[in-house]
C-alpha positions in Angstrom: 1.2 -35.0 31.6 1.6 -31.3 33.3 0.9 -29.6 30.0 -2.1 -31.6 29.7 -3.2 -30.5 33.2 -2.7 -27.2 32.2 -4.4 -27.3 29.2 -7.3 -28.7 31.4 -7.4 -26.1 34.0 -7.3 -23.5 31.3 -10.3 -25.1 29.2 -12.1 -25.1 32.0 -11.7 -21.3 33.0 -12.3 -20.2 29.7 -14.8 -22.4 28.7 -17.1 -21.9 31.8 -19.0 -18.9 30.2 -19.6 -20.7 27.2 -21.9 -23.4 28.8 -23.4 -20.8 31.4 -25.1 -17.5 31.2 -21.8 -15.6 31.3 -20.1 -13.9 29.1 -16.9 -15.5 27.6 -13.7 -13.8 28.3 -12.1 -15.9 26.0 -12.6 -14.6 21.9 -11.6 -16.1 18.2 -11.0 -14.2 15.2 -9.6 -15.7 11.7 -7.2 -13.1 11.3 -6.7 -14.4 7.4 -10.2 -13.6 7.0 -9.8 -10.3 8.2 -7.1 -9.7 5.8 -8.8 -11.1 2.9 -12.5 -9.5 3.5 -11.4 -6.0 4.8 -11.8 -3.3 2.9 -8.0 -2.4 3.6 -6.8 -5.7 3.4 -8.8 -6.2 -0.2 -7.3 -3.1 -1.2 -3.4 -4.1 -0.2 -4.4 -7.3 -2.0 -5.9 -5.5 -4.9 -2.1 -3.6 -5.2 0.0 -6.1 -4.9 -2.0 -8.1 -7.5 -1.5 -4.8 -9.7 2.0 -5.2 -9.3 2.0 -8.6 -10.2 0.3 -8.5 -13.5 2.4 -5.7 -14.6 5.9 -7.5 -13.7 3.7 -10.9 -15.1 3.5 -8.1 -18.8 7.1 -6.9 -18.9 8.0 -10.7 -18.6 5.8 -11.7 -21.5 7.1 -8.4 -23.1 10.5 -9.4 -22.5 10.2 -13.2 -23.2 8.6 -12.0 -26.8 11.6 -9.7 -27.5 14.0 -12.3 -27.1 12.8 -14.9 -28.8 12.2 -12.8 -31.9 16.1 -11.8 -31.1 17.0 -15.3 -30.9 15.2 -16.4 -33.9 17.2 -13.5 -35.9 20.7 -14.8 -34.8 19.4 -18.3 -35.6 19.0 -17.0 -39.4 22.3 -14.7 -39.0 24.3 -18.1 -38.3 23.4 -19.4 -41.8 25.6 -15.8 -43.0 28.2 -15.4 -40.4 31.5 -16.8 -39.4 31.7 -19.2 -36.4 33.9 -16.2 -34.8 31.2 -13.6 -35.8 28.1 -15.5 -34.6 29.7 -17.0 -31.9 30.5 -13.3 -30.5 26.9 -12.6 -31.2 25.6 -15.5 -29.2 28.0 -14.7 -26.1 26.6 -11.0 -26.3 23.0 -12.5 -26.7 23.6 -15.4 -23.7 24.9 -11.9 -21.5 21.9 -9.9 -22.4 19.4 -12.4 -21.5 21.3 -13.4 -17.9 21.0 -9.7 -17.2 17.2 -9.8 -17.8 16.7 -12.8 -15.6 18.1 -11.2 -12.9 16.8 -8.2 -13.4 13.2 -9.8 -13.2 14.1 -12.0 -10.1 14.9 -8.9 -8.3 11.8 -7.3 -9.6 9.6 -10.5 -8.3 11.7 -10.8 -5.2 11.1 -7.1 -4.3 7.4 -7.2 -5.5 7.3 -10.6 -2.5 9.1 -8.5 -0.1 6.3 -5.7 -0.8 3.4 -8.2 -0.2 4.8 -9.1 2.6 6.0 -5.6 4.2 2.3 -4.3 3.2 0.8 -7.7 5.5 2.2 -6.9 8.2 2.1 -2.8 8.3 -2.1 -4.3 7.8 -2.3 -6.6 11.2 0.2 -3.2 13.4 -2.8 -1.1 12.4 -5.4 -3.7 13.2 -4.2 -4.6 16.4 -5.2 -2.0 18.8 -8.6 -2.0 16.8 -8.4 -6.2 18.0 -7.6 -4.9 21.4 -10.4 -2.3 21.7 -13.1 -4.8 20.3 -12.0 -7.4 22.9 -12.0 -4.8 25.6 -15.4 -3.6 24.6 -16.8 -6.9 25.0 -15.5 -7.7 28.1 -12.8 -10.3 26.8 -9.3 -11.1 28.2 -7.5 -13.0 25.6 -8.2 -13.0 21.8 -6.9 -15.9 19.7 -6.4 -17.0 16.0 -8.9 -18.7 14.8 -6.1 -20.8 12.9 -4.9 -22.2 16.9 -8.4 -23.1 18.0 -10.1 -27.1 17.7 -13.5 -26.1 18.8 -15.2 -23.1 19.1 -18.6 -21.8 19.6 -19.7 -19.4 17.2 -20.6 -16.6 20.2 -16.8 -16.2 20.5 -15.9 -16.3 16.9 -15.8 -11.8 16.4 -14.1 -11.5 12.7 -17.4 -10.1 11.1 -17.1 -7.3 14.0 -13.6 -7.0 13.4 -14.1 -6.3 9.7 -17.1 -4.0 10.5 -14.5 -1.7 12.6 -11.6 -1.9 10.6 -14.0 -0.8 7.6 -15.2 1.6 9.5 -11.6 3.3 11.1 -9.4 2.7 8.3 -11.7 3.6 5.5 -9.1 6.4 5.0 -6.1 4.7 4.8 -6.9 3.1 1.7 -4.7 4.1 -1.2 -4.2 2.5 -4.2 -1.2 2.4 -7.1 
């Protein structure tokens, strides 16, 4: 029942400027949105996707190899000893383990990537967050993603984009 009270008291001092002629100190921004529609953010994306698809090539590359391998020892057995092909086979079964980790690195790597590149994107948006809500007078920003109901006078991710666009315009690299 106390959080609820406090929940209460701070709807109503936040909300206050919504229904009056005030300005609202209170501010929502869809921080996925920023991420996803930003020119920086599209162009992390736009990498990591890069990435992907390449490691998504050497798999079919890989996968394509080893069946054509496979397939050959398949016809080899009809020749060889047991002994012989079953040497063959171990040496194949090895190779092929290797690969699979070797690609489960690659993709875990490539996930830890995405992820590293996400959040070095929102430490360099942040004090751009921080002067937009000081510019317009705000106190406390939150994610769009926490918030029931909103008025759309609060709501600044366009602006957000618009600076982030506009300051980190540079930053973008690609592959």
């Amino acid at each position: 029942m106390t959080k609820f009270r406090i929940f209460l008291l701070l709807l109503t001092l936040f909300a206050q400027p919504l229904f009056g002629s005030e300005k609202s100190s209170l501010f929502i921004v869809d921080m996925a949105k920023l991420y996803r529609s930003s020119d920086f953010g599209k162009n992390i994306i736009l990498n990591i996707n890069v990435d992907r698809q390449a490691l998504q090539n050497e798999n079919e590359e890989l996968e394509l190899e080893l069946l054509a391998e496979e397939k050959e020892l398949s016809e080899l057995r009809k020749t060889l000893s047991l002994d012989e092909f079953g040497a063959k086979a171990l040496k194949f079964d090895e190779k092929v383990s290797k690969i699979r980790i070797e690609q489960a690195k690659k993709e875990e790597n490539l996930i830890n990537k995405a992820r590293q590149e996400e959040t070095e994107f929102y430490k360099k948006i942040y004090p751009l967050l921080y002067e937009l809500l000081l510019d317009l007078g705000g106190l406390l920003l939150i994610d769009k993603r926490n918030v029931i109901l909103w008025d759309n006078s609060v709501d600044i991710t366009d602006d957000a984009i618009e600076l982030i666009n506009r300051v980190l315009s540079n930053s973008i690299k690609s592959n």
